[in-house]
C-alpha positions, -999 to +999 in steps of 0.1 A: -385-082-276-391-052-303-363-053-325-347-022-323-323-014-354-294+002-341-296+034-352-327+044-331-313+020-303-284+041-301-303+075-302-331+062-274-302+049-255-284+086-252-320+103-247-319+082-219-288+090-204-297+127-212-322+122-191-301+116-163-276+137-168-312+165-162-317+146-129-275+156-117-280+194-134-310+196-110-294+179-079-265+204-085-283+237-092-307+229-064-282+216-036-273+238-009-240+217+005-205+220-015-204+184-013-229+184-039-228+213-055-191+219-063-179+185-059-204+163-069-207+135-045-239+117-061-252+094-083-286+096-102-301+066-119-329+059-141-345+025-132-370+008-157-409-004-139-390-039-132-364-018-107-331-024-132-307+003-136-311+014-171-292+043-175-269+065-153-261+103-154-226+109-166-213+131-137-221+106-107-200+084-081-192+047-099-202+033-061-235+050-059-240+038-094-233+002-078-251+003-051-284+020-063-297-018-074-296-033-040-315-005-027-340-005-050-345-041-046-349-037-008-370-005-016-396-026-035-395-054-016-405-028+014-432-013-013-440-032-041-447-014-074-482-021-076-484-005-038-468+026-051-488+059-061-480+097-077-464+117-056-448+090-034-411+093-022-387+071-009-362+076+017-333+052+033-298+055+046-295+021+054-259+014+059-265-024+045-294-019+022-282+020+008-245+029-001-224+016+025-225+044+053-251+067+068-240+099+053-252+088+021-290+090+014-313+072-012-339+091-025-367+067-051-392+085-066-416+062-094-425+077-126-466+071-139-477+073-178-516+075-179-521+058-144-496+032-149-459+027-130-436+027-162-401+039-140-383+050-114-358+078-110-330+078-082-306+097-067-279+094-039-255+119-019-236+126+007-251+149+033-235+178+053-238+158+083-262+129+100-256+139+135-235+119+156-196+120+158-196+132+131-177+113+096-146+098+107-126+068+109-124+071+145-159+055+152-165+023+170-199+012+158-231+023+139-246+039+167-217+067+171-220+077+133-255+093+136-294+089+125-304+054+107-334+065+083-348+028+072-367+023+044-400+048+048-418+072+026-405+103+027-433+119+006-470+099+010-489+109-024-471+141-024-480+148+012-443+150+031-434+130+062-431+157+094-428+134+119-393+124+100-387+158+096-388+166+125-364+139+136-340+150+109-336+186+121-333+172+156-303+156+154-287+167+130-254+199+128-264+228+099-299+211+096-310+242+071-279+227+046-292+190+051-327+193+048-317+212+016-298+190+001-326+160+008-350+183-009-328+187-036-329+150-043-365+150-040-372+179-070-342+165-092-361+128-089-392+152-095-374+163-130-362+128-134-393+113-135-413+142-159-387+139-182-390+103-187-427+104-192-418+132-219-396+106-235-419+079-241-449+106-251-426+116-275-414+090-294-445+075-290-438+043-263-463+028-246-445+000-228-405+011-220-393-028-212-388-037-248-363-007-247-350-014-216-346-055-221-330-045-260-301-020-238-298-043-205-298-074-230-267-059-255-246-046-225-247-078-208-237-098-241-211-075-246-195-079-214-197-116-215-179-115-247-148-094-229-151-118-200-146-147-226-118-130-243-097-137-206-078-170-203-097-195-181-084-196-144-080-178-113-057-146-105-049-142-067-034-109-051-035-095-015-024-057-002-020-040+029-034-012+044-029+012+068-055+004+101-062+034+124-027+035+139-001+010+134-016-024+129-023-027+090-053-042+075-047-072+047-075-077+022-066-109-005-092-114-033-095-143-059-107-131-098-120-167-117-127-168-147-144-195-168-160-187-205-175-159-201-180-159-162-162-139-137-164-142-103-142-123-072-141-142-039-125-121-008-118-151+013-084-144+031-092-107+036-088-099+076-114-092+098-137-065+111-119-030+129-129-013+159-125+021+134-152+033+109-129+017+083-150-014+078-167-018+045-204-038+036-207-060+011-231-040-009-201-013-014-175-042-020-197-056-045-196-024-062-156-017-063-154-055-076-178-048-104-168-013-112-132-024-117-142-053-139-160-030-162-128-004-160-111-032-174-130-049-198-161-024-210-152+010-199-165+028-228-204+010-227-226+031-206-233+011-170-268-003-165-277-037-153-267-057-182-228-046-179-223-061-143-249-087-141-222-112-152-198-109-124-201-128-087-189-114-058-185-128-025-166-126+005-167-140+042-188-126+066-174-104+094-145-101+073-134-064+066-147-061+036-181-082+046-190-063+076-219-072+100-242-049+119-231-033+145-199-021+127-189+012+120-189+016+080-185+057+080-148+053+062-154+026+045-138+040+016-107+039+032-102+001+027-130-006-001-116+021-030-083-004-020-108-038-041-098-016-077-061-018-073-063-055-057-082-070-092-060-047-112-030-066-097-045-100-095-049-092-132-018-075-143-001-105-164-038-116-179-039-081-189-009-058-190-021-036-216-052-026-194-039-029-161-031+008-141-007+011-112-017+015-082-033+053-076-028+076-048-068+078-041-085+110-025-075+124+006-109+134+028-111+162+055-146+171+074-144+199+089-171+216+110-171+247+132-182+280+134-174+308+109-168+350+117-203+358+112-214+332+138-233+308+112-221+273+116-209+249+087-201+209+081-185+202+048-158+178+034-129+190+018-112+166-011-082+171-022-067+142-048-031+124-049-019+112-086-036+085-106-013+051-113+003+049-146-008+027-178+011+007-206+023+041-232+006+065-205+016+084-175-006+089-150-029+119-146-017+143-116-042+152-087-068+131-101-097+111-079-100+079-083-118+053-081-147+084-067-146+113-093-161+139-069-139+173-080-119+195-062-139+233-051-126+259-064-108+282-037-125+315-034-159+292-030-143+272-004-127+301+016-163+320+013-180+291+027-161+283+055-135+312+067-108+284+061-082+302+035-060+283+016-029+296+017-011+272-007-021+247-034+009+233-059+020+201-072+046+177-053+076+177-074+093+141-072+060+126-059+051+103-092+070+066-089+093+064-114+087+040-144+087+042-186+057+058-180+058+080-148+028+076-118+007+112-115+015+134-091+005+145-057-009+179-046+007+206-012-016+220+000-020+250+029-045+255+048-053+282+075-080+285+102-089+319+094-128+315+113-121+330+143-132+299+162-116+265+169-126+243+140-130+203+142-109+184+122-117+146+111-092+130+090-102+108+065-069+099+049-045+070+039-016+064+017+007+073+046+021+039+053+020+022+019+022+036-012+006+036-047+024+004-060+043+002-093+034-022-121+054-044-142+085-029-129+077+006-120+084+023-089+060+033-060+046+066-057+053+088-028+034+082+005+010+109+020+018+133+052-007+157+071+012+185+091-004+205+120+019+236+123+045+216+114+042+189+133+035+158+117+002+143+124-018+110+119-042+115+088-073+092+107-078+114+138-094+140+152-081+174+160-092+208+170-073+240+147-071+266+170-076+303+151-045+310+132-037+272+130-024+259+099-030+224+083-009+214+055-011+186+033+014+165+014-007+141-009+004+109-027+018+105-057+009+073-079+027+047-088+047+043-126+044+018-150+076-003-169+115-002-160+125+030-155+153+025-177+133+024-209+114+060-198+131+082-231+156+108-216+133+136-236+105+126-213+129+133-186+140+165-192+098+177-202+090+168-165+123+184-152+113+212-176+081+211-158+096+210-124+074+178-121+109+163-115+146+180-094+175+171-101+178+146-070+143+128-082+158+122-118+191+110-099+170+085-077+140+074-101+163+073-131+195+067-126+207+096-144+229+133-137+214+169-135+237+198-142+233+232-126+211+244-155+186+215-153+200+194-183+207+161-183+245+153-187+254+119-180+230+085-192+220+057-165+246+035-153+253+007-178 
């Protein structure tokens, strides 16, 4: 191994992330879907000739980022480098081998220096649609949700695949948009790949695995020291979720941790749904190791190294270990759920790094016809509160675990007819604690099109709600309201013109006794109107005059 001084190993390592922060500014720029364009539902990944993840664009989905290995392991075991040629492309949206559902497509594209494989460059999003039902939780099995794409060349020695093509437009809703958007993956690995090549031409590399083993190496020593840093022994927890209607879903997980070894075993988690809500192990392996690193390396950029010390496993057929057939197309719905499961298993081995539980991102596809007859499929996202930390409260109408952002209004309403008439925060929706759970979002929205338009909800948080930690309250459940009527957030519906569809999103949950939250902080959120007078009566205990001012302490 070259021994890099740490210095240049620092300033090769941020080239490299540059690198694929290029591949995401292409991807965006280039996409023709809002999914990708505005709110950034992708990953792009830089892989080194060996197939490890060596460095990951900043803007990019932390499950993507997990899941982009496996695929590239099943990828080369499909084509093996030395099979590989310029100009070649690889496609998949294997629900078991790719990211967990079909809506999500791979795109591999390998990099050559003077004849010889020296990379890879990768990218993942979310399409517009992939035929079918359409993205739900509603499904019943794999074969409602749409097109399987298995590992193939897309692109033989630059010489595109028709025939799939030609199956892609076929079955497909807005095929111009998705076709787009799969092209736009191809030119950003395109960039992905020149621009590595660029890199090692210029600082003069001949041979990029001594770089790559020197960054895989240090991340993977550093995260085996953090693991060490954890008292030996094993931290249980187990939540419950909301199913498709009224039966919940439990999911149990057990965190072990020996030196500097940390292993997650699911066993006790129910089993597989007849709903779209079920969740491979691929994607579950992903939460599990994105949550360890939120704990115990979040500042290290992620490549292979900084999760190669942590185990996961789970039962099979178990919902969060699905087999083929299931239906996977909301898996998020129960696997974003592993974060705040590990948080809590590990909230008295860590309590200064431990978050309450969030509100998570509430997810809407809609698809329909707008006034000038053209038709869309898009996904709105609109995001609850994040859970509160030890000396922080939590961040309002933030995503989490996904980071994909909110789209801006006037580029919403333009794209789809659908105006938003209202968008404001939920006063009273944080939970209560010494530091306060972020709050929730309203939200109005108005069918405006001039057509019925399709509603899929993709929502939860209506049942049970962002948990409070060491002593702090819950946050506010979630409600959906079709002209007023309250509605369940996992269905279907039709929005007939005129229709409005408003949204009452989660609040997280708070952090600490609530008694110990200072009465200044108090009266800035009541200020704020974060907080009423009847939330500052309930969460804390104390009295509101008709001004807005505190007047009377807590009780006792």
């Amino acid at each position: 191994m070259k021994n890099y001084d740490p210095i240049t190993l620092g300033i090769l390592w941020d080239r490299l992330i540059s690198i694929a922060n290029e591949i995401v500014l292409t991807l965006v720029r280039t996409s023709f879907s809002t999914i990708v364009r505005e709110s950034y539902d992708l990953a792009c990944v830089l892989f080194d000739a060996k197939g490890r993840a060596l460095a990951q664009g900043t803007y990019g989905m932390p499950t993507f980022s997990g899941t982009a290995p496996q695929t590239m392991r099943y990828m080369l075991e499909k084509y093996p480098p030395e099979s590989l040629k310029p100009g070649d492309v690889v496609i998949t949206n294997d629900t078991w081998m790719g990211a967990g559902h079909l809506w999500d497509v791979n795109i591999m594209r390998p990099a050559f220096r003077n004849g010889k494989l020296v990379g890879f460059a990768f990218s993942i999003t979310h399409l517009p649609d992939i035929g079918g039902r359409g993205y739900s939780a509603i499904n019943g099995n794999i074969y409602e949700e749409g097109l399987q794409i298995p590992v193939m060349k897309l692109f033989r020695e630059g010489e595109i695949n028709e025939d799939l093509m030609g199956i892609l437009r076929q079955n497909v809703r807005v095929s111009e948009m998705v076709i787009g958007d799969l092209m736009a993956n191809v030119t950003a690995t395109e960039v992905g790949c020149r621009k590595l090549v660029e890199f090692m031409d210029e600082y003069g590399i001949d041979d990029l695995q001594p770089l790559s083993d020197k960054i895989i190496g240090q991340s993977e020593a550093a995260m085996r020291h953090e693991i060490s840093q954890i008292p030996d022994g094993v931290y249980t927890n187990e939540l419950k979720l909301e199913g498709l209607e009224d039966e919940p879903i439990s999911i149990a997980c057990a965190i072990t941790i020996k030196g500097d070894r940390f292993s997650v075993d699911f066993t006790g988690t129910g089993p597989t749904v007849e709903a779209s809500m079920n969740v491979p192990l691929c994607y579950t392996r992903a939460m599990a190791c994105y949550s360890a690193k939120c704990l115990l390396l979040p500042r290290m950029p992620n490549n292979e190294g900084s999760v190669t010390p942590i185990e996961v496993s789970a039962p099979k057929g178990c919902v969060l270990n699905a087999q083929p057939p299931a239906a996977t197309g909301a898996r998020h719905l129960v696997g974003h759920n592993v974060m705040p499961l590990m948080f809590g298993a590990l909230a008295n081995a860590l309590p200064e790094r431990v978050q309450a539980e969030p509100a998570f991102t509430n997810i809407m596809n809609f698809y329909g016809t707008k006034r000038d007859g053209s038709q869309f499929s898009t996904l709105y996202f609109s995001a609850g509160g994040l859970g509160a930390l030890s000396g922080m409260d939590g961040n309002s109408t933030t995503p989490s675990p996904s980071n994909m952002r909110g789209i801006p209004t006037e580029v919403w309403e333009t794209a789809t007819n659908i105006w938003i008439e209202k968008r404001s925060l939920r006063p009273d929706s944080g939970g209560a604690g010494e530091c306060r759970g972020g709050l929730g979002q309203i939200t109005v929205l108005r069918n405006e099109t001039g057509h019925p338009l399709t509603l899929l909800g993709v929502g939860r948080r209506d049942q049970f709600p962002a948990r409070g930690l060491q002593g702090g309250s819950d946050g506010a459940t979630r409600a959906f309201f079709i002209n007023g009527q309250k509605v369940n957030p996992r269905r279907r519906y039709v929005l007939k013109p005129g229709d409005t569809l408003e949204l009452h999103d989660a609040g997280g949950g708070g952090y600490g006794d609530p008694s110990k939250r200072a009465h200044a902080l108090i009266q800035k959120d009541i200020d704020a109107g974060l907080l009423t007078a009847e939330g500052a009566r309930a969460g804390y205990g104390i009295k509101v005059d008709d001004k807005g001012r505190i007047v009377t302490s807590r009780p006792g």
